[in-house]
PDB file of N, CA, C and O in Angstrom:
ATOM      1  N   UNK A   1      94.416  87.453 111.007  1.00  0.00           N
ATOM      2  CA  UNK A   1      95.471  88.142 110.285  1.00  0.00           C
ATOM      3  C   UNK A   1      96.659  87.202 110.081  1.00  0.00           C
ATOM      4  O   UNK A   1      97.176  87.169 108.964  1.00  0.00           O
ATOM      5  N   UNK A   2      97.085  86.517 110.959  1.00  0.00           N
ATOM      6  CA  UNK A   2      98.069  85.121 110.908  1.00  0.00           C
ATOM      7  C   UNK A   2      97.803  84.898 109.553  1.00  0.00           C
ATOM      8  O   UNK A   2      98.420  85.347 108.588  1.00  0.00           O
ATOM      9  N   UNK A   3      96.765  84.115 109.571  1.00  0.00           N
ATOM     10  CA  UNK A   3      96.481  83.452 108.066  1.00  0.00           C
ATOM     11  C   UNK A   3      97.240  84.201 106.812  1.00  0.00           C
ATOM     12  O   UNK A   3      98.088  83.749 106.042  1.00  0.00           O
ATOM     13  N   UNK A   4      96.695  85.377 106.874  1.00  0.00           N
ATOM     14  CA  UNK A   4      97.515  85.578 105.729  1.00  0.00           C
ATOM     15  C   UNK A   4      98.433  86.926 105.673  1.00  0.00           C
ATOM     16  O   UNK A   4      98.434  88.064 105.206  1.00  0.00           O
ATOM     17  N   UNK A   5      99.170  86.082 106.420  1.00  0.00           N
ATOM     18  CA  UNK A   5     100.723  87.093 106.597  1.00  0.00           C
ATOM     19  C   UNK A   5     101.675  86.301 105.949  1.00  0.00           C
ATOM     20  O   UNK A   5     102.810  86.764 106.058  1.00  0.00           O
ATOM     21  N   UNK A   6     101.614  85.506 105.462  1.00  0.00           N
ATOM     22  CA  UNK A   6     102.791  84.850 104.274  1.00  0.00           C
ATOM     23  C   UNK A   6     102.197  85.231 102.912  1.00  0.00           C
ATOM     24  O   UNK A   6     102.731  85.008 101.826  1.00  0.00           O
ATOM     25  N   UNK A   7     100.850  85.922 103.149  1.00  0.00           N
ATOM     26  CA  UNK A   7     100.555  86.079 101.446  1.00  0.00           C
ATOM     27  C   UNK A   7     101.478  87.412 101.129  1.00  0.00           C
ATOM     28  O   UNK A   7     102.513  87.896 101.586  1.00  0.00           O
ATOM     29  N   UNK A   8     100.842  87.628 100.434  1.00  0.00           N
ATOM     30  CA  UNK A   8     101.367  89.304  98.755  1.00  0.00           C
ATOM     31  C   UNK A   8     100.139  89.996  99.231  1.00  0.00           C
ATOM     32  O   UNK A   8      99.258  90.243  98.407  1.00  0.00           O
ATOM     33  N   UNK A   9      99.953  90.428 100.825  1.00  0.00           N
ATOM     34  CA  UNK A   9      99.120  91.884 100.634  1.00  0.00           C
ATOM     35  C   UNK A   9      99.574  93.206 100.333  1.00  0.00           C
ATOM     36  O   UNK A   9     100.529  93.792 100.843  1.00  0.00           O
ATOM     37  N   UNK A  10      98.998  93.502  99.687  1.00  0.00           N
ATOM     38  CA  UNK A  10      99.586  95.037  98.707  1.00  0.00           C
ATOM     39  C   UNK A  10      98.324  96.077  99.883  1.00  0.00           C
ATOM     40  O   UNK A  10      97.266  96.199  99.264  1.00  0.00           O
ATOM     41  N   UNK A  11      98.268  96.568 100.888  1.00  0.00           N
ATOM     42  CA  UNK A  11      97.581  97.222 101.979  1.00  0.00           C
ATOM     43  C   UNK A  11      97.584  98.961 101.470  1.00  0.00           C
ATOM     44  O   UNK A  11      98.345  99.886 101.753  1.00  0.00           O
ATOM     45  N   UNK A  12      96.262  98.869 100.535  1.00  0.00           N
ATOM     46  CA  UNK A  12      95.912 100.450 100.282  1.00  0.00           C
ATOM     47  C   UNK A  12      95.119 101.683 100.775  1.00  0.00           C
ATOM     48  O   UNK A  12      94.061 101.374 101.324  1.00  0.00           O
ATOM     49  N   UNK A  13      95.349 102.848 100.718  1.00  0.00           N
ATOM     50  CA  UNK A  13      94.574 103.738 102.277  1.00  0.00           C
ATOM     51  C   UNK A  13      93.997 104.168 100.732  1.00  0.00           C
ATOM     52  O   UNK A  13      94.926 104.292  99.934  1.00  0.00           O
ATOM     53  N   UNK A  14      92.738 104.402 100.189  1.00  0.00           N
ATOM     54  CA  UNK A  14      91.667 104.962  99.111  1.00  0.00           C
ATOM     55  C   UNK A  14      91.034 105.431 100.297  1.00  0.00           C
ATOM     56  O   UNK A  14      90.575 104.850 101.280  1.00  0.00           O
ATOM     57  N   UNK A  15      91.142 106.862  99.895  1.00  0.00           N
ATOM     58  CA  UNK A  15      90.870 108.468 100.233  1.00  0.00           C
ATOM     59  C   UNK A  15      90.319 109.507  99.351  1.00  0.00           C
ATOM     60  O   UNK A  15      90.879 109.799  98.294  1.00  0.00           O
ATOM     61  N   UNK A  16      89.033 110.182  99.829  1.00  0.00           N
ATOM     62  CA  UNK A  16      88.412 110.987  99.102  1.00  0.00           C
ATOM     63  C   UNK A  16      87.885 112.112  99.983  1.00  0.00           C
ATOM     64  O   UNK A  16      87.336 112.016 101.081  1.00  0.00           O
ATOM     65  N   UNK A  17      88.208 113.347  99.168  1.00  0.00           N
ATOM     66  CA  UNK A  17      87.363 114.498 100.164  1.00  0.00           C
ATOM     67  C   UNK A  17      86.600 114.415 100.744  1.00  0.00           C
ATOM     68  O   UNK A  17      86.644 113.184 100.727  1.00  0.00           O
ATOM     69  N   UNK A  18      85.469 114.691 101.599  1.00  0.00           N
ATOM     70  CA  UNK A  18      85.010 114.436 102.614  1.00  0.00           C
ATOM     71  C   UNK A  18      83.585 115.518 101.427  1.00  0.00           C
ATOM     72  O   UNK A  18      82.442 115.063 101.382  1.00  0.00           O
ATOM     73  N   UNK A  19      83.787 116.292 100.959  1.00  0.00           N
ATOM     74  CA  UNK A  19      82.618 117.092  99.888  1.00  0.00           C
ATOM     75  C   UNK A  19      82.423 115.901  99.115  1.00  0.00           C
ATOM     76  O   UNK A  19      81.386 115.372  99.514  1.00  0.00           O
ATOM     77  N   UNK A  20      83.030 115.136  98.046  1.00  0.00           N
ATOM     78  CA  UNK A  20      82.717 114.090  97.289  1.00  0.00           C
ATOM     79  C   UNK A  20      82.036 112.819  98.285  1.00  0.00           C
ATOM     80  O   UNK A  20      80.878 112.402  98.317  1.00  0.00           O
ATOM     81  N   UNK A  21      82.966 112.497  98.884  1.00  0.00           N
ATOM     82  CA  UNK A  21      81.884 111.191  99.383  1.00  0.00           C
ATOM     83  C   UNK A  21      80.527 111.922  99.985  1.00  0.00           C
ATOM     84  O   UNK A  21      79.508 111.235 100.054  1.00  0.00           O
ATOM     85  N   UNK A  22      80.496 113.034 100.336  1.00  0.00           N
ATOM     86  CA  UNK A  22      78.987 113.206 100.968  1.00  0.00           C
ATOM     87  C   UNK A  22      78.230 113.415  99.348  1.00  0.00           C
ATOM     88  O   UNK A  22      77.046 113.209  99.082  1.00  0.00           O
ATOM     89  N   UNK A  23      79.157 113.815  98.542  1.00  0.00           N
ATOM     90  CA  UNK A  23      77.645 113.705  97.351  1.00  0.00           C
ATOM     91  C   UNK A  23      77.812 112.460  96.694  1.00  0.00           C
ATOM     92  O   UNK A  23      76.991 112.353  95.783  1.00  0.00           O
ATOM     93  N   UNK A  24      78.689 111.310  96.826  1.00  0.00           N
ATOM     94  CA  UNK A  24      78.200 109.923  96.596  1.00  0.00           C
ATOM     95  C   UNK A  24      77.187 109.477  97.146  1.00  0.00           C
ATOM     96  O   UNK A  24      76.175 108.965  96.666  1.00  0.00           O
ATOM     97  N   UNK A  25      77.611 109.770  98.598  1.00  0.00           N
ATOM     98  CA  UNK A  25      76.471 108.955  99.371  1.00  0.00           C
ATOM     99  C   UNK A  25      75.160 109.426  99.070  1.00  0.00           C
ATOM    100  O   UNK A  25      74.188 108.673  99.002  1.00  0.00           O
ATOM    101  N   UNK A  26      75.095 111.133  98.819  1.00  0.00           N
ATOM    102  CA  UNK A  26      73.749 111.432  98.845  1.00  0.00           C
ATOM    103  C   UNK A  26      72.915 110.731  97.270  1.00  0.00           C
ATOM    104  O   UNK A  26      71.839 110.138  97.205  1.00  0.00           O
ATOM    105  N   UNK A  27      73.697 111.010  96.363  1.00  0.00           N
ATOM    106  CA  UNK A  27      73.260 110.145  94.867  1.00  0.00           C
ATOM    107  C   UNK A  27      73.708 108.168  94.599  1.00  0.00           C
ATOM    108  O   UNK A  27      73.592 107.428  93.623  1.00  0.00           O
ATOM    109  N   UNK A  28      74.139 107.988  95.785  1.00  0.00           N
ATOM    110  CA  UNK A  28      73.646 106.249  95.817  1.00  0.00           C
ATOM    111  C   UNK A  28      72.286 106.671  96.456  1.00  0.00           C
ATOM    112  O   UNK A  28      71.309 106.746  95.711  1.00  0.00           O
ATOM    113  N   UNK A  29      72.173 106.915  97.609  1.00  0.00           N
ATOM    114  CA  UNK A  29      70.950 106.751  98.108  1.00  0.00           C
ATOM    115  C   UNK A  29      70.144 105.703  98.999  1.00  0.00           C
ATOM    116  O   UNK A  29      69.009 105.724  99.474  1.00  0.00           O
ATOM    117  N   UNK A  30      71.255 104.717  99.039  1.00  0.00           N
ATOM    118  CA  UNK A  30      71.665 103.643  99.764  1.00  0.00           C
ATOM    119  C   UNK A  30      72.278 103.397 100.651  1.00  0.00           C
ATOM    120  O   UNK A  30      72.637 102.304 101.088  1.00  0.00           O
ATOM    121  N   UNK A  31      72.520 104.767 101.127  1.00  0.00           N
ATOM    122  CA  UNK A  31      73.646 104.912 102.481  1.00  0.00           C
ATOM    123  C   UNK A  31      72.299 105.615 103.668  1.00  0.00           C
ATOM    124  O   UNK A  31      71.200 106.169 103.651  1.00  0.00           O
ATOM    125  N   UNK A  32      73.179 105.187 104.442  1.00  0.00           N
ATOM    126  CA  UNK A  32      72.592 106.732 105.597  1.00  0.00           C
ATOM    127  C   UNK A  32      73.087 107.943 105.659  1.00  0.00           C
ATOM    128  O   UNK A  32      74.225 108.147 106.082  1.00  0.00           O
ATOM    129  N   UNK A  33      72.376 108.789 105.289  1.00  0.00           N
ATOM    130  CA  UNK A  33      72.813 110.173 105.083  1.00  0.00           C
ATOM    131  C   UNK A  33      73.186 110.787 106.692  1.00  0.00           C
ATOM    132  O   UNK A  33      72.573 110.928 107.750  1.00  0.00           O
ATOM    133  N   UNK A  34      74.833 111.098 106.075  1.00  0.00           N
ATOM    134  CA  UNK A  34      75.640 111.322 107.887  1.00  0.00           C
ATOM    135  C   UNK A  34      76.494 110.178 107.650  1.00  0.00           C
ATOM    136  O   UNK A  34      77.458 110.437 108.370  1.00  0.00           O
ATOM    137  N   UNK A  35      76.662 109.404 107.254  1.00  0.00           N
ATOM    138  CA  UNK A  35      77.839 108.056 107.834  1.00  0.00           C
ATOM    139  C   UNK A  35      78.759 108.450 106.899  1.00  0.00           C
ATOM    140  O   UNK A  35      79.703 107.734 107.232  1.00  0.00           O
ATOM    141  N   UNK A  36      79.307 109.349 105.577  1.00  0.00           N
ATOM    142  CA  UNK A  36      80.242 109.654 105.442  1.00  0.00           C
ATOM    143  C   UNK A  36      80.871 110.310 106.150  1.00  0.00           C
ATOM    144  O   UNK A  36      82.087 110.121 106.164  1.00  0.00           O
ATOM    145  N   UNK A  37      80.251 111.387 107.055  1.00  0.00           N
ATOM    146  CA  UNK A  37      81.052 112.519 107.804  1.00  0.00           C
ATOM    147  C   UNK A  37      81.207 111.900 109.195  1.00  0.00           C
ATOM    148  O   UNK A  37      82.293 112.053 109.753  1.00  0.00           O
ATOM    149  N   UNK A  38      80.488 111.395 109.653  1.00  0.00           N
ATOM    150  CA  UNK A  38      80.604 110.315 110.758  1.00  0.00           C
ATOM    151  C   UNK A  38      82.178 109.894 110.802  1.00  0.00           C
ATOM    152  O   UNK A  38      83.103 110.272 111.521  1.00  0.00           O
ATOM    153  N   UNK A  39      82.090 108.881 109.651  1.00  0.00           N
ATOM    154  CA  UNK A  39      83.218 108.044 109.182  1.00  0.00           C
ATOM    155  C   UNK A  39      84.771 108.396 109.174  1.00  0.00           C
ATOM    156  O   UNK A  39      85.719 107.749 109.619  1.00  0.00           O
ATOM    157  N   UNK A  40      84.716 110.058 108.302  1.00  0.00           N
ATOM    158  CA  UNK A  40      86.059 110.752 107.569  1.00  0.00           C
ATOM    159  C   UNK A  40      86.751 110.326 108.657  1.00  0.00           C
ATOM    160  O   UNK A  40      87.526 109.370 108.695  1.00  0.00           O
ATOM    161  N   UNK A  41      86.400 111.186 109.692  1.00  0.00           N
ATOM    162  CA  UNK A  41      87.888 111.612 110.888  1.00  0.00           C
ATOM    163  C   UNK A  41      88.583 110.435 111.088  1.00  0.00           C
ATOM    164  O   UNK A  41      89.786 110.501 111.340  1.00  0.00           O
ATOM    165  N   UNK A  42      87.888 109.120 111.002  1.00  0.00           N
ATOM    166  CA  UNK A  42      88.315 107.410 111.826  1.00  0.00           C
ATOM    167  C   UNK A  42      88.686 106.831 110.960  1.00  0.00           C
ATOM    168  O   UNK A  42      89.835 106.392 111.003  1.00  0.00           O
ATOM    169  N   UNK A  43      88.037 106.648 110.067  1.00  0.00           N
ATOM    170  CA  UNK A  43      88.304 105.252 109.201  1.00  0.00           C
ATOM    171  C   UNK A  43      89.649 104.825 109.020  1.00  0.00           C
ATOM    172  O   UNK A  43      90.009 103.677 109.281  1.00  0.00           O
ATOM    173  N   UNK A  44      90.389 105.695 108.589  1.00  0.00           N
ATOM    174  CA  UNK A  44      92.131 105.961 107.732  1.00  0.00           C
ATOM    175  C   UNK A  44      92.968 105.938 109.652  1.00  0.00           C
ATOM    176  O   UNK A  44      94.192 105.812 109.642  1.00  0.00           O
ATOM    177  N   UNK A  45      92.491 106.020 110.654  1.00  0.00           N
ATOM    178  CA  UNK A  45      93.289 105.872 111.804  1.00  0.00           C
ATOM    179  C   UNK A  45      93.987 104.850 112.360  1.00  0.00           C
ATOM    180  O   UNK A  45      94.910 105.131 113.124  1.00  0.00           O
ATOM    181  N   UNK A  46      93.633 103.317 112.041  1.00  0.00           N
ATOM    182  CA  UNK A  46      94.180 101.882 112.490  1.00  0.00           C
ATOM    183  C   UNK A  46      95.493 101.630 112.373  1.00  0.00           C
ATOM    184  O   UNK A  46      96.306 101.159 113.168  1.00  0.00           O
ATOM    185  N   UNK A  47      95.603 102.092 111.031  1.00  0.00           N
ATOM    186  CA  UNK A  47      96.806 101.409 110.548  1.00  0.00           C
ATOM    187  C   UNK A  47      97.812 102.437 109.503  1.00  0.00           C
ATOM    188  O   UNK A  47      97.186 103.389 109.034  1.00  0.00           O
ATOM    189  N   UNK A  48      98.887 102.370 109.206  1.00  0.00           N
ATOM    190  CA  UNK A  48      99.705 102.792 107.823  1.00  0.00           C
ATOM    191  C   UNK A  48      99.067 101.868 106.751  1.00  0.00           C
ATOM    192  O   UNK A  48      98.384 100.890 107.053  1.00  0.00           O
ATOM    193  N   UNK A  49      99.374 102.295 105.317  1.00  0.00           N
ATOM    194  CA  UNK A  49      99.405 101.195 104.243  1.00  0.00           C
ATOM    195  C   UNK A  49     100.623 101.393 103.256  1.00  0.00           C
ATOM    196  O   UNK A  49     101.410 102.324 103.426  1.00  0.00           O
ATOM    197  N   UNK A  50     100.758 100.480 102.206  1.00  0.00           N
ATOM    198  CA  UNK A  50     101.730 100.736 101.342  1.00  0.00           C
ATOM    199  C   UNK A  50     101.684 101.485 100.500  1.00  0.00           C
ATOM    200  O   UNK A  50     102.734 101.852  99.972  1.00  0.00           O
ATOM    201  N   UNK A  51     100.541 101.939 100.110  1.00  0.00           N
ATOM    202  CA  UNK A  51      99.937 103.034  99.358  1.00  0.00           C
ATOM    203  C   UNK A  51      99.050 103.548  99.607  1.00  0.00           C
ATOM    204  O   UNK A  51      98.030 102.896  99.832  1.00  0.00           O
ATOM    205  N   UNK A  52      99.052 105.600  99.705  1.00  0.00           N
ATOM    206  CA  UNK A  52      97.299 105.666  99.543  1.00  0.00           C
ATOM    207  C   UNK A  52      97.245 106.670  98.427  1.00  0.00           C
ATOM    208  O   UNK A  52      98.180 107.384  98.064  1.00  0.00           O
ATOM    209  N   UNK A  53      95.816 106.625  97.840  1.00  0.00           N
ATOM    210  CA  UNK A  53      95.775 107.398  96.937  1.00  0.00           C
ATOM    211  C   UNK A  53      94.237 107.869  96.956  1.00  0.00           C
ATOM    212  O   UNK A  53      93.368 107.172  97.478  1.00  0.00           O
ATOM    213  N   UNK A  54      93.866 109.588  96.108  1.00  0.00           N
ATOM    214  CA  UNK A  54      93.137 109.825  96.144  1.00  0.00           C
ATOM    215  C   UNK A  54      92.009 109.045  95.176  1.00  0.00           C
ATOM    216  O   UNK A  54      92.312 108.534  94.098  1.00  0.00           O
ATOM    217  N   UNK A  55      90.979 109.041  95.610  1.00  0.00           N
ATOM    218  CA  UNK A  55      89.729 108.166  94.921  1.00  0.00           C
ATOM    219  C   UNK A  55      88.656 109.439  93.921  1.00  0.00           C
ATOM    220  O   UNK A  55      87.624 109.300  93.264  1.00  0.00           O
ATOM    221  N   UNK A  56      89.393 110.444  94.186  1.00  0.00           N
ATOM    222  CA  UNK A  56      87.823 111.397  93.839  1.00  0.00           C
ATOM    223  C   UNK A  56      88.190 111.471  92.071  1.00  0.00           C
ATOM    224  O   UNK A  56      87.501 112.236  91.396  1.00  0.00           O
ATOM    225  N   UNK A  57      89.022 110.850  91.554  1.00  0.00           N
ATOM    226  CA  UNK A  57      89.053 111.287  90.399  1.00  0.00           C
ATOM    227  C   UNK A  57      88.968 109.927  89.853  1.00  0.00           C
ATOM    228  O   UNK A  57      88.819 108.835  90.402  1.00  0.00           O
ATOM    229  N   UNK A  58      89.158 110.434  88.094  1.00  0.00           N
ATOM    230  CA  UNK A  58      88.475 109.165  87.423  1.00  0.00           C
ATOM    231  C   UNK A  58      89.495 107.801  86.990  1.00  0.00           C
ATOM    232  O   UNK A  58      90.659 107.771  86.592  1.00  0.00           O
ATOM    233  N   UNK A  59      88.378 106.583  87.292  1.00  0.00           N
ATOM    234  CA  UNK A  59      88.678 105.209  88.173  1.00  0.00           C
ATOM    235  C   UNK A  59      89.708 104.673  87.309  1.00  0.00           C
ATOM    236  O   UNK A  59      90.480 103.903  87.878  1.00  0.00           O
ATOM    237  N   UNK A  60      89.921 104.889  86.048  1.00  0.00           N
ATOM    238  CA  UNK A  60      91.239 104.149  85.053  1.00  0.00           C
ATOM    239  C   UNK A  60      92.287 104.807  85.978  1.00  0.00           C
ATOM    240  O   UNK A  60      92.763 104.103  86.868  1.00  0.00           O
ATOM    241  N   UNK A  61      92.756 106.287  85.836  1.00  0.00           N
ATOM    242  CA  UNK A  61      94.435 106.651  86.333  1.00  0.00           C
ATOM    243  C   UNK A  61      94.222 106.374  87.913  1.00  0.00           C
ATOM    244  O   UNK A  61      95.248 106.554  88.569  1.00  0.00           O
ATOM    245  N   UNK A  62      93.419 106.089  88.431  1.00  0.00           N
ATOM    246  CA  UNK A  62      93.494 105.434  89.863  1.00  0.00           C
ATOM    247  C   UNK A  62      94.041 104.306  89.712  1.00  0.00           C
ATOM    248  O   UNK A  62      95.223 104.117  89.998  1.00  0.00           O
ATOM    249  N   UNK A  63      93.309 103.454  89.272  1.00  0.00           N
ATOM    250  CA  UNK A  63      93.815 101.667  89.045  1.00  0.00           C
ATOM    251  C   UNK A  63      95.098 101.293  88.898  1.00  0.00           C
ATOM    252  O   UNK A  63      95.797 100.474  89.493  1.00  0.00           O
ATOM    253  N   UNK A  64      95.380 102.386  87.578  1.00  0.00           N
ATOM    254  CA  UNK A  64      96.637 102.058  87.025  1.00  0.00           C
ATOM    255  C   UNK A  64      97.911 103.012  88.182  1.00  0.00           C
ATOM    256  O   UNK A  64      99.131 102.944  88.038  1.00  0.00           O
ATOM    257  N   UNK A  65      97.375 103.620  88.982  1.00  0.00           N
ATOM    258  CA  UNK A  65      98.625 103.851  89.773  1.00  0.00           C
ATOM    259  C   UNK A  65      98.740 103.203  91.133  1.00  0.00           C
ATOM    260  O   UNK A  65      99.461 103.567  92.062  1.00  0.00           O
ATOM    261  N   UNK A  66      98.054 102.363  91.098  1.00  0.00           N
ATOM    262  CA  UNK A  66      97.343 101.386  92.106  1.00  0.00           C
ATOM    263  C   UNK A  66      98.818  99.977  91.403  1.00  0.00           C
ATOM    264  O   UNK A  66      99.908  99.660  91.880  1.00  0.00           O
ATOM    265  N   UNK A  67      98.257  99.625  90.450  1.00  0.00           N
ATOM    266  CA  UNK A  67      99.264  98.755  89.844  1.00  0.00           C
ATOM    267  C   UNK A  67     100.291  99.463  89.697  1.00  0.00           C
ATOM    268  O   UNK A  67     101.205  98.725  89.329  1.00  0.00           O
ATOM    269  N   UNK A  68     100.628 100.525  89.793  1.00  0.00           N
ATOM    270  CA  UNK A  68     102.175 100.685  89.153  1.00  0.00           C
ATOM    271  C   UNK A  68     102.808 101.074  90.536  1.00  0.00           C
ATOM    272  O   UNK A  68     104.025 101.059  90.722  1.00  0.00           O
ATOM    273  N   UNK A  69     102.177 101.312  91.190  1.00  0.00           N
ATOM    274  CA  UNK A  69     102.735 100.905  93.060  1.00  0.00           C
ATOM    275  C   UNK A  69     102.963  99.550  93.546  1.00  0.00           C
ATOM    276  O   UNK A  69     104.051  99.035  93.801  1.00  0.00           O
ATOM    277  N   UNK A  70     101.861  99.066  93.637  1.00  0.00           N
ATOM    278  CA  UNK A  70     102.188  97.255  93.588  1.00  0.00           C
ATOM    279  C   UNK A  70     103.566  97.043  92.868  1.00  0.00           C
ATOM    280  O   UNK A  70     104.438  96.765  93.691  1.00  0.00           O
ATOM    281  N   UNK A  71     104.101  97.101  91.346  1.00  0.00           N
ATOM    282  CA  UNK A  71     104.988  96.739  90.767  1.00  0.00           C
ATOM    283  C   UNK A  71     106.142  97.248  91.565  1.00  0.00           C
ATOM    284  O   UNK A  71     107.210  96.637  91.557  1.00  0.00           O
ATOM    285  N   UNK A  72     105.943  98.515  92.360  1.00  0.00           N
ATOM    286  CA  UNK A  72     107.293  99.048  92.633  1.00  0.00           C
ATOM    287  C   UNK A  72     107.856  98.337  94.055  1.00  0.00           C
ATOM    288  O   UNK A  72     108.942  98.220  94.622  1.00  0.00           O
ATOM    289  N   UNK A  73     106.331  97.898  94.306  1.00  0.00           N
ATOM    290  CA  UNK A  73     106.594  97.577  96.092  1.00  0.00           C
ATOM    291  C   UNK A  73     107.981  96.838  96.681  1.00  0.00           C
ATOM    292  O   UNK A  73     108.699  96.217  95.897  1.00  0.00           O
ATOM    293  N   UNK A  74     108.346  96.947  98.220  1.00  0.00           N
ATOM    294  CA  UNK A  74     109.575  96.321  98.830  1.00  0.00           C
ATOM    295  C   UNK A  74     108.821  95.775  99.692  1.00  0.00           C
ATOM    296  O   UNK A  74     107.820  96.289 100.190  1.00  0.00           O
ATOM    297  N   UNK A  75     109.439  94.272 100.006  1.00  0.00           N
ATOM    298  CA  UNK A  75     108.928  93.826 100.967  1.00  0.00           C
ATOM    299  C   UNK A  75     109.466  94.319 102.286  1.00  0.00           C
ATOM    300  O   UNK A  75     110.295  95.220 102.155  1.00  0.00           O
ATOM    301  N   UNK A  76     109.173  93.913 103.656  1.00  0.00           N
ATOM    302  CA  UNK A  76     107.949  94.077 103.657  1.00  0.00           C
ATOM    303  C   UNK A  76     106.953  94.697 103.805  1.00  0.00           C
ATOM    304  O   UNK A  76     107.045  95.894 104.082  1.00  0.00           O
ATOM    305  N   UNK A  77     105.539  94.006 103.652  1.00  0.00           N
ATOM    306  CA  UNK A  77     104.242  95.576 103.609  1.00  0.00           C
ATOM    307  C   UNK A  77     104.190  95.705 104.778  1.00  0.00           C
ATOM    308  O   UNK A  77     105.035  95.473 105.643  1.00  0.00           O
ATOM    309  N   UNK A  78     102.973  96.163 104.851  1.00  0.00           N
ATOM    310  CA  UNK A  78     102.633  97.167 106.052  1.00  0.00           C
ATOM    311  C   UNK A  78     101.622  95.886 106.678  1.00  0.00           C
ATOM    312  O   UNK A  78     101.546  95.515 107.849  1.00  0.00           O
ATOM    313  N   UNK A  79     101.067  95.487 105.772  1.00  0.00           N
ATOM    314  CA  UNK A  79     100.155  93.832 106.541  1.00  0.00           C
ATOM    315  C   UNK A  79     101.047  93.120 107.319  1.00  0.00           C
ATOM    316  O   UNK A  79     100.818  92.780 108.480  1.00  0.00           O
ATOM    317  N   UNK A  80     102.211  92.851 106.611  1.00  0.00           N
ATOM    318  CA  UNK A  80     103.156  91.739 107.206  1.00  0.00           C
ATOM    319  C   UNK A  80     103.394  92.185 108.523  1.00  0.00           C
ATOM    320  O   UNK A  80     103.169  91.633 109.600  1.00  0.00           O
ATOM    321  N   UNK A  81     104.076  93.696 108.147  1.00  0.00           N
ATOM    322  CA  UNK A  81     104.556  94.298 109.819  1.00  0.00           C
ATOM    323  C   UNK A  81     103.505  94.218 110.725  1.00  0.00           C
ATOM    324  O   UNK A  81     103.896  94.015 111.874  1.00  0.00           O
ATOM    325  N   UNK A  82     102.195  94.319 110.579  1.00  0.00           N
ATOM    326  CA  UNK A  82     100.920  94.714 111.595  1.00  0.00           C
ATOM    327  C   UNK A  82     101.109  93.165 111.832  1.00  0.00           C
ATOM    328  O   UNK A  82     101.367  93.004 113.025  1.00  0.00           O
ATOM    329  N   UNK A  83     101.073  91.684 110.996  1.00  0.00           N
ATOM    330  CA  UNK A  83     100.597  90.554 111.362  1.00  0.00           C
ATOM    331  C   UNK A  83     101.877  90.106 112.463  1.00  0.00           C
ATOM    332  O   UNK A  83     101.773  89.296 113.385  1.00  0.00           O
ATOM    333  N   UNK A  84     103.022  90.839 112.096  1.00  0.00           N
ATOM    334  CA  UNK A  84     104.304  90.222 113.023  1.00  0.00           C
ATOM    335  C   UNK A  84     104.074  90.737 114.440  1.00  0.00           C
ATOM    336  O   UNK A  84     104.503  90.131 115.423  1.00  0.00           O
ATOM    337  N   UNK A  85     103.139  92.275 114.541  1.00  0.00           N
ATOM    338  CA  UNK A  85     103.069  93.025 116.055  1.00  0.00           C
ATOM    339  C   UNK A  85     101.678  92.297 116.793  1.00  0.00           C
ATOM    340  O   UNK A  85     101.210  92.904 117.756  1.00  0.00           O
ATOM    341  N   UNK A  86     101.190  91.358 116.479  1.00  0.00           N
ATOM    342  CA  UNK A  86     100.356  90.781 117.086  1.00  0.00           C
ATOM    343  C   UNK A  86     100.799  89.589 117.709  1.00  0.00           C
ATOM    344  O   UNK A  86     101.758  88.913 117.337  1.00  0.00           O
ATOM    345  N   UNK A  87      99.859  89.299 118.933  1.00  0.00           N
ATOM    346  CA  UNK A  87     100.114  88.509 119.541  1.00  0.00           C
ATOM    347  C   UNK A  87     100.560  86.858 118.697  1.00  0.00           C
ATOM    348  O   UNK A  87     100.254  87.040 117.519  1.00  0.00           O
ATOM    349  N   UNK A  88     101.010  85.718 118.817  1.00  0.00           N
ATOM    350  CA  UNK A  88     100.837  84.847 118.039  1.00  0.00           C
ATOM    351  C   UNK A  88     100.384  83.882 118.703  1.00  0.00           C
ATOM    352  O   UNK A  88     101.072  82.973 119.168  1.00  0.00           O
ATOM    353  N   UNK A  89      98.393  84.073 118.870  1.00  0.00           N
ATOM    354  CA  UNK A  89      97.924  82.672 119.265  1.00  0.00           C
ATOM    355  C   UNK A  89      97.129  82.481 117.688  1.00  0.00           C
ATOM    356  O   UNK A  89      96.245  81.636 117.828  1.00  0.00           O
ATOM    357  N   UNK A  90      97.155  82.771 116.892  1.00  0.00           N
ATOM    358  CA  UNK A  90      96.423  82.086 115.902  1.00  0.00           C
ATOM    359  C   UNK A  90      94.542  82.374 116.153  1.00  0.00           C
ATOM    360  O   UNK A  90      93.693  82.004 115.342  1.00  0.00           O
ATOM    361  N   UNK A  91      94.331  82.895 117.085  1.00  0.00           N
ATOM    362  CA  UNK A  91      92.450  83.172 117.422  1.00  0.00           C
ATOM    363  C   UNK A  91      91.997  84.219 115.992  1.00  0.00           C
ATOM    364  O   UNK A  91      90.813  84.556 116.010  1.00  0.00           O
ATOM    365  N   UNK A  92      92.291  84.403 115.569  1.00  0.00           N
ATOM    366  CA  UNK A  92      92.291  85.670 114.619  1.00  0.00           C
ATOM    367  C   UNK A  92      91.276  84.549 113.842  1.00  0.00           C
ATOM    368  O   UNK A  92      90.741  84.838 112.772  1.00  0.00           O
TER     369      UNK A  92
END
């Protein structure tokens, strides 16, 4: 994480009902059926981000409010703060 805590991470939480991703997963078909619901409760627990937004709708007005958050952003993010609360030996 050191490494790149002087960059421009823009740190986004993409979130979707827990009904939609189980019928992604079930129509990829490429998942293991169960590791969305597994997943919901944890995944989004680690950390804050600078943005989150819902994913279940369609992928243009996502993107574009994806970028029009980025444009608004203050430094600093939420990467920077997590890379400053770590230890600083560089093992990362």
């Amino acid at each position: 994480m050191h490494h790149l805590a002087t960059s421009d991470v823009f740190y986004v939480g993409v979130h979707c009902p827990l009904p939609e991703l189980e019928r992604r997963e079930w129509q990829r078909g490429d998942r293991g059926l169960g590791d969305a619901r597994r997943d919901f409760e944890t995944v989004h627990t680690f950390s804050g981000y600078d943005f989150e937004i819902d994913s279940s709708g369609a992928a243009e007005p996502v993107a574009a409010s994806i970028i029009t958050a980025w444009k608004l952003r203050t430094p600093p993010g939420m990467f920077a703060t997590l890379a400053a609360s770590l230890p600083d030996n560089h093992e990362d």
